[in-house]
C-alpha positions in Angstrom: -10.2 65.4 113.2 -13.7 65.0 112.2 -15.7 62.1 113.0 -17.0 62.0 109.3 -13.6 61.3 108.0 -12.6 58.8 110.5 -15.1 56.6 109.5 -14.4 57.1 106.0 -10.9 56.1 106.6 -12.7 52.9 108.7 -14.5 52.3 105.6 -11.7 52.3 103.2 -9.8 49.7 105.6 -12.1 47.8 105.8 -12.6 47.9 101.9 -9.3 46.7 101.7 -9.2 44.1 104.0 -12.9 42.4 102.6 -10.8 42.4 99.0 -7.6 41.1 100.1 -9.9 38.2 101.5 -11.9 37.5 98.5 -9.3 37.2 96.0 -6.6 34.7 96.2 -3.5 33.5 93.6 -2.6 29.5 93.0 1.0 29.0 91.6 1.7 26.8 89.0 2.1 23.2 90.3 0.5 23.9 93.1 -3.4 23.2 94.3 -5.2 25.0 97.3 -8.4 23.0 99.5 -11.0 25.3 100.6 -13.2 25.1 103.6 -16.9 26.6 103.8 -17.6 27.3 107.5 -15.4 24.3 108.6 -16.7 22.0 105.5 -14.4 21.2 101.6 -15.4 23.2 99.4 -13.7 22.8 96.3 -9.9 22.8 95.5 -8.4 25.5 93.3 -6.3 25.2 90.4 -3.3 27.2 89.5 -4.5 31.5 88.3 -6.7 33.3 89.8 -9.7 32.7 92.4 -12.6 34.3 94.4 -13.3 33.7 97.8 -16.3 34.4 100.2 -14.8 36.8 102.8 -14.5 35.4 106.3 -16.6 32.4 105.1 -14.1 30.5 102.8 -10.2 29.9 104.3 -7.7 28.0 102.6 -7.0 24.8 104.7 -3.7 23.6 102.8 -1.3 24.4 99.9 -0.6 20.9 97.9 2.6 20.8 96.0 1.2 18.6 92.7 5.8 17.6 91.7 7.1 14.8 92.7 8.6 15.0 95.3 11.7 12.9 96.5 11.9 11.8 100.2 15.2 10.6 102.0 14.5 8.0 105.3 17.2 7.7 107.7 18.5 3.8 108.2 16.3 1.7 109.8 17.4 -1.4 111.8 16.2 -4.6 110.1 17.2 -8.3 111.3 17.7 -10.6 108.0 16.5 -14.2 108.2 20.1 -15.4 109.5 20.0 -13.3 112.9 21.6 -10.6 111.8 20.8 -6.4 112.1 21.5 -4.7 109.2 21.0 -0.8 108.6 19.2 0.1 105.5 17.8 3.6 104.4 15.7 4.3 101.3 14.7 6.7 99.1 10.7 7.3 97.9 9.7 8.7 94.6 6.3 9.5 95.1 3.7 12.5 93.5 0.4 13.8 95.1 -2.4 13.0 92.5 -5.5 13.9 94.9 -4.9 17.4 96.9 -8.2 16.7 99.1 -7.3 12.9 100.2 -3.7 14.2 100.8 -5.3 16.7 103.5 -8.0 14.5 104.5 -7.0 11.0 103.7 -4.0 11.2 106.7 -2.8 13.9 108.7 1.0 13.5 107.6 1.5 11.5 104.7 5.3 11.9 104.7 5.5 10.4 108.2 3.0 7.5 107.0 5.0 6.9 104.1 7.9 6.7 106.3 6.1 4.2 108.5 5.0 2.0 106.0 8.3 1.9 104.6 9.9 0.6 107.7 7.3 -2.3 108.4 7.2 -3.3 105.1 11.0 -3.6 104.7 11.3 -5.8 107.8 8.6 -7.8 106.4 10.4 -8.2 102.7 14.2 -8.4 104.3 13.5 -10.6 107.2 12.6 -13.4 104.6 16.5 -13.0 103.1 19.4 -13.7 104.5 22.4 -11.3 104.4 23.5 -12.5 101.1 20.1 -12.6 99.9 19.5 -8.9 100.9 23.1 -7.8 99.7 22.1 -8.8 95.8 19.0 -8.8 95.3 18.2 -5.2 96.0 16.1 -5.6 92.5 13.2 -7.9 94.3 13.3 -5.5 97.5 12.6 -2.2 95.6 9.7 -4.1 93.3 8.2 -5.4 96.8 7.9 -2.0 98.5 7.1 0.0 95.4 4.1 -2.6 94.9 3.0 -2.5 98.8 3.6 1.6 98.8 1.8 2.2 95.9 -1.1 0.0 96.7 -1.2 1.1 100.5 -1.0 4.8 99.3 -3.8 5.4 96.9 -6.3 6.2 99.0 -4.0 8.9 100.6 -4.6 10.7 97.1 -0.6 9.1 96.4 1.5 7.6 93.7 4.4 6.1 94.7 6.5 6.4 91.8 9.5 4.2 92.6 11.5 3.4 95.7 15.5 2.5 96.2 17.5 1.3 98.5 20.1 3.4 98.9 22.7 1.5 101.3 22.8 -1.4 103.3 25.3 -1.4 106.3 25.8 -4.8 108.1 27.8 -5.0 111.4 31.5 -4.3 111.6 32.2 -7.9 112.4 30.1 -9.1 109.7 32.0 -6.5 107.2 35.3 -7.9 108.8 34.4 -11.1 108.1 33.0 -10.6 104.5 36.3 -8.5 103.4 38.3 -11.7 104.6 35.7 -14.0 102.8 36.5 -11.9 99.9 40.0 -12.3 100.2 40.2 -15.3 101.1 37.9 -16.1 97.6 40.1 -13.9 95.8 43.1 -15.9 97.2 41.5 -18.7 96.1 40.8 -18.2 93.0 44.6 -16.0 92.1 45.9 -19.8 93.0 43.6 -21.6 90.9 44.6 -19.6 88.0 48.1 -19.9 88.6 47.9 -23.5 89.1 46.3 -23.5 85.8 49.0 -21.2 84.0 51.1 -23.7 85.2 49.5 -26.6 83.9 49.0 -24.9 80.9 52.7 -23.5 80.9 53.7 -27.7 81.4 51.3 -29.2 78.5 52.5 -26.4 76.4 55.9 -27.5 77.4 55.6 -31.0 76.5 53.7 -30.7 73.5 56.7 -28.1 72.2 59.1 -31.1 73.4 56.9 -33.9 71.2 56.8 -32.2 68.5 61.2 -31.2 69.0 61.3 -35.2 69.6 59.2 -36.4 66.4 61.1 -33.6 64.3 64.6 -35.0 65.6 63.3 -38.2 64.7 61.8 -37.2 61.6 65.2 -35.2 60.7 67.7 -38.2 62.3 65.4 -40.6 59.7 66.1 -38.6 56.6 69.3 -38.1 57.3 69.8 -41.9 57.5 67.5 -42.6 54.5 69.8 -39.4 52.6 73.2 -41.3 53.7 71.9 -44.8 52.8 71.1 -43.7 49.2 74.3 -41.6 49.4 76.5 -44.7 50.2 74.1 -46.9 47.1 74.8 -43.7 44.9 78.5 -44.3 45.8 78.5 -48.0 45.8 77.3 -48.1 42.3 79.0 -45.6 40.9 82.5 -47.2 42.3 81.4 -50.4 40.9 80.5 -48.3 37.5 84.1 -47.1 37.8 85.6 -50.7 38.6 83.7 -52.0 35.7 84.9 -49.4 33.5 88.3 -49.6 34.3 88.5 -53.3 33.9 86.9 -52.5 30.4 89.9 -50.1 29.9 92.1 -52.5 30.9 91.0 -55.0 29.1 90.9 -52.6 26.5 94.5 -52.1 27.4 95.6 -55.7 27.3 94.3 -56.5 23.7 96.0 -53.6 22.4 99.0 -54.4 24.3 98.7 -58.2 23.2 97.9 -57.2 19.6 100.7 -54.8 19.7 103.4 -58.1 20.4 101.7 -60.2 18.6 101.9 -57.7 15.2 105.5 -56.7 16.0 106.4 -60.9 16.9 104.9 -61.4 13.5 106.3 -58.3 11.6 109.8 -59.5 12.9 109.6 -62.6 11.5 111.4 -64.7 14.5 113.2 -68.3 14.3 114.6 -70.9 16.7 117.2 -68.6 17.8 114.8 -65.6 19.3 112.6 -68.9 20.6 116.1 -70.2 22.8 116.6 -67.1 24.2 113.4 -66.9 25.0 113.5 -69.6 27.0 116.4 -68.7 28.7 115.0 -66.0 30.1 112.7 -68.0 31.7 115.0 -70.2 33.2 116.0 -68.4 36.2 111.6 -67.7 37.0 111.6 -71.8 37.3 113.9 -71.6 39.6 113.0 -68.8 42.1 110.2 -70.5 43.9 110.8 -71.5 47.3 109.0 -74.9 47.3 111.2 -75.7 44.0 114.3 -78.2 45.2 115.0 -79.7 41.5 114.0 -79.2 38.0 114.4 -81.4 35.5 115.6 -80.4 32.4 114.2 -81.0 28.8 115.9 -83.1 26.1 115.3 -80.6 23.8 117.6 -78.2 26.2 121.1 -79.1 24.7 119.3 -78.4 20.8 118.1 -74.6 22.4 121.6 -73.9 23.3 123.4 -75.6 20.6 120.9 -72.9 18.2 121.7 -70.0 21.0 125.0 -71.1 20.1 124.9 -70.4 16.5 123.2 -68.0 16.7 126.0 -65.9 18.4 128.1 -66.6 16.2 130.4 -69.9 17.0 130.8 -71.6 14.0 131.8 -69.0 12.4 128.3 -67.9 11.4 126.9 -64.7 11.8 125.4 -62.9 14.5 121.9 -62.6 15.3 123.1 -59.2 16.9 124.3 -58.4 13.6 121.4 -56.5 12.1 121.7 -54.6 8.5 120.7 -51.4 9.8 116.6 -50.3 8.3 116.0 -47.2 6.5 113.7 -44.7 7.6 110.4 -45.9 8.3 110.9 -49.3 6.8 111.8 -52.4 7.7 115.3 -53.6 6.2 113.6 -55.2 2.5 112.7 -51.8 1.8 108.6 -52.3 2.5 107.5 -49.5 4.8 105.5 -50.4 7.9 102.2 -49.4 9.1 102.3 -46.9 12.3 100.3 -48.0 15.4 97.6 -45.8 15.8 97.1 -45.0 20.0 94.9 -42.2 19.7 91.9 -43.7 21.3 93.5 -45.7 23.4 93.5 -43.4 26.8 89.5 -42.9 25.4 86.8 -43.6 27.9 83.5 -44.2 26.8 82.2 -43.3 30.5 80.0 -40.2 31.1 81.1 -38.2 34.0 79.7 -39.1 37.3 77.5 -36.7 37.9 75.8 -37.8 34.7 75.5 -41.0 35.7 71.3 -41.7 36.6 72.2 -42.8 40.3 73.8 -39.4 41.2 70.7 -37.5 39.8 69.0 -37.5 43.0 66.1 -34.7 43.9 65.2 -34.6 47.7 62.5 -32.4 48.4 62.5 -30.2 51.8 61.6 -31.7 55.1 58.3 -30.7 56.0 56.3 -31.1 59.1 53.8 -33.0 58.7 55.4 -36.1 56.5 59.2 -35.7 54.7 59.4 -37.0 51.3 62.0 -39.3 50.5 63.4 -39.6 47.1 62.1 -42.9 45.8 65.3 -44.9 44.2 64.6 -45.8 41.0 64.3 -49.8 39.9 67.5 -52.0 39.7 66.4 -52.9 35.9 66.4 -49.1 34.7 69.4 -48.4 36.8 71.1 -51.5 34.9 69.4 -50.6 31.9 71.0 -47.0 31.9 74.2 -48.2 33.1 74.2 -50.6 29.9 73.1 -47.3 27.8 75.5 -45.3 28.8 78.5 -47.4 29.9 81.3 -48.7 27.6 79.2 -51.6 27.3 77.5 -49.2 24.5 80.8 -48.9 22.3 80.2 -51.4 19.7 84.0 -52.2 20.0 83.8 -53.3 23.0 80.8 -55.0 22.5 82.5 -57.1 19.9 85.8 -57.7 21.6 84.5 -58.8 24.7 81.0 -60.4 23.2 78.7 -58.3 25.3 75.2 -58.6 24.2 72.5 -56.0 22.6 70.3 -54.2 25.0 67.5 -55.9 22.9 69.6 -59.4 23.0 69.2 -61.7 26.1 72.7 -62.8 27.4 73.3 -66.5 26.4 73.1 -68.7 29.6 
């Protein structure tokens, strides 16, 4: 091979190598620091760049994302003596490419760091209940002290969380049996309060059965009070009416004899007989050891006498026979008219005013109860609408007007 074309292929290599040195590609996202001899230089953005062959070098690739960063539990004693493991998670973004190269020569591991001590610091103020709930205060402290401690480091610390926080086994033992004995606790209390709830409900149910059984027990009495008045005045209506019939009855019946004593005309003879009849009455009673008899006695039966005939006279059984429908002279008598005797002038009971009674339902809250009416209507009706309102009767047994007043 010729020497002339070696060193042409020399050339050409080294061509190539002085170009793949001078010309460099950023990614998107991404931001490369350049050194000068040693020195910064600049920092490159994402596209395309130029470098100085063996005179510029790129000292670091910066990822410009957030990034997300994961620390491993850290042993931290809370204010009550006890060691708790907690591990956190960082949120955090590279804003300044150059400080993150020359600020600290691992930022991750500083971050790390800084996140342990300052923990400690913030939970060894709390106790273990403290620490358990109120992970919201923790994560504000250490975002403020990361994000503060951080910036010149060319950080932003975005947001951090506490991702678990394991106390001892013993301590876990004794919280689940806290909890369960709470929970215990707590299952009681509410049943003790069903039950007392359960008991008022109960007793409130049997107060109000009690006043309703009293309230029902009370209109019952109140119905079967009015029920026996209602019946108590409408017997008496019924005695007073039947007296009135009877009475009725009586002055017919009296002015039935006393027409037919004076239609049949009667002498001494029907008078002795009379009497004799009553004889025998004198003497029934018990208490009756003599009777004295009248002067007149020896006249009645000399008449009774003669009147059956003794001295030859006749017969006061011997009647002429009278001719239909009249009385023996030939004169016809008047027939007695008994069509309205069996006539009561009494409505029917359950037209009477007392029996038109209108009870309302039993509520709950307070029963009505039919409110009787005066004694003065009542008597007022009953004189409306009893016999007392026949004028016949009125007259026969001189029972005042409504509008009269009864003479005292």
């Amino acid at each position: 091979m010729e020497p002339a074309l070696i060193a042409l292929l020399v050339i050409a290599l080294l061509v190539i190598v002085v170009l793949a040195k001078s010309v460099t590609i950023v990614p998107q996202a991404q931001a490369k620091v350049i050194e000068r001899l040693g020195r910064y230089s600049r920092t490159l953005s994402p596209g395309l760049s130029i470098l100085v062959p063996f005179v510029d070098r790129v000292r670091a690739t910066i990822d410009l994302r957030e990034q997300v960063v994961s620390f491993p539990p850290q042993p931290v004693i809370t204010a009550d003596n006890l060691q708790v493991g907690i591990d956190t998670v960082v949120y955090f973004q590279v804003t300044d490419p150059r400080l993150a190269v020359y600020g600290i020569a691992n930022y991750i591991t500083g971050m790390e760091q800084l996140t342990t001590t300052t923990l400690r610091n913030v939970v060894g103020g709390l106790n273990l209940e403290g620490a358990l709930t109120g992970r919201d205060g923790i994560n504000s402290q250490l975002r403020e002290v990361l994000d503060g401690t951080t910036g010149p480091w060319g950080l932003r610390v975005a947001r951090v969380e506490i991702k678990a926080i394991d106390p001892p086994h013993s301590i876990q033992d004794s919280m689940e049996k806290q909890m369960r004995a709470d929970r215990d606790k707590r299952a009681v209390i509410l049943t003790a309060e069903g039950h007392r709830q359960a008991a008022i409900t109960s007793a409130e149910g049997e107060k109000a059965s009690a006043i309703l059984s009293a309230e029902g027990r009370k209109q019952a009495a109140i119905l079967e009070a009015e029920a026996e008045r209602q019946s108590r005045i409408l017997r008496a209506e019924g005695e007073r009416a039947a007296l009135y019939l009877q009475a009725q009855g009586q002055a017919k019946s009296i002015e039935t004899v006393f027409q037919a004593i004076h239609d049949g005309k009667p002498d001494q003879g029907l008078l002795a007989y009379q009497y004799l009849q009553t004889l025998p009455q004198i003497a029934q009673g018990d208490a009756n050891k003599m009777w004295i008899v009248p002067s007149e006695f020896s006249k009645a039966l000399d008449g009774l006498a003669n009147l059956g005939g003794a001295a030859g006279g006749k017969s006061w059984m011997d009647v002429a026979p009278s001719s239909e429908g009249g009385d023996g002279g030939g004169g016809a008598k008047p027939g007695l008219d008994t069509s309205s005797w069996f006539e009561s002038q009494l409505p029917r009971a359950a037209d009477q005013p007392e029996a038109k009674i209108e009870l309302s339902s039993i509520t709950d809250s307070a029963p009505a109860v039919p409110t009787p009416p005066p004694l003065s209507e009542v008597t007022a009706d009953v004189r409306a609408s009893g016999p007392a309102a026949d004028p016949a009767v009125r007259e026969q047994f001189d029972v005042p007007d409504q509008g009269e007043a009864p003479p005292r």
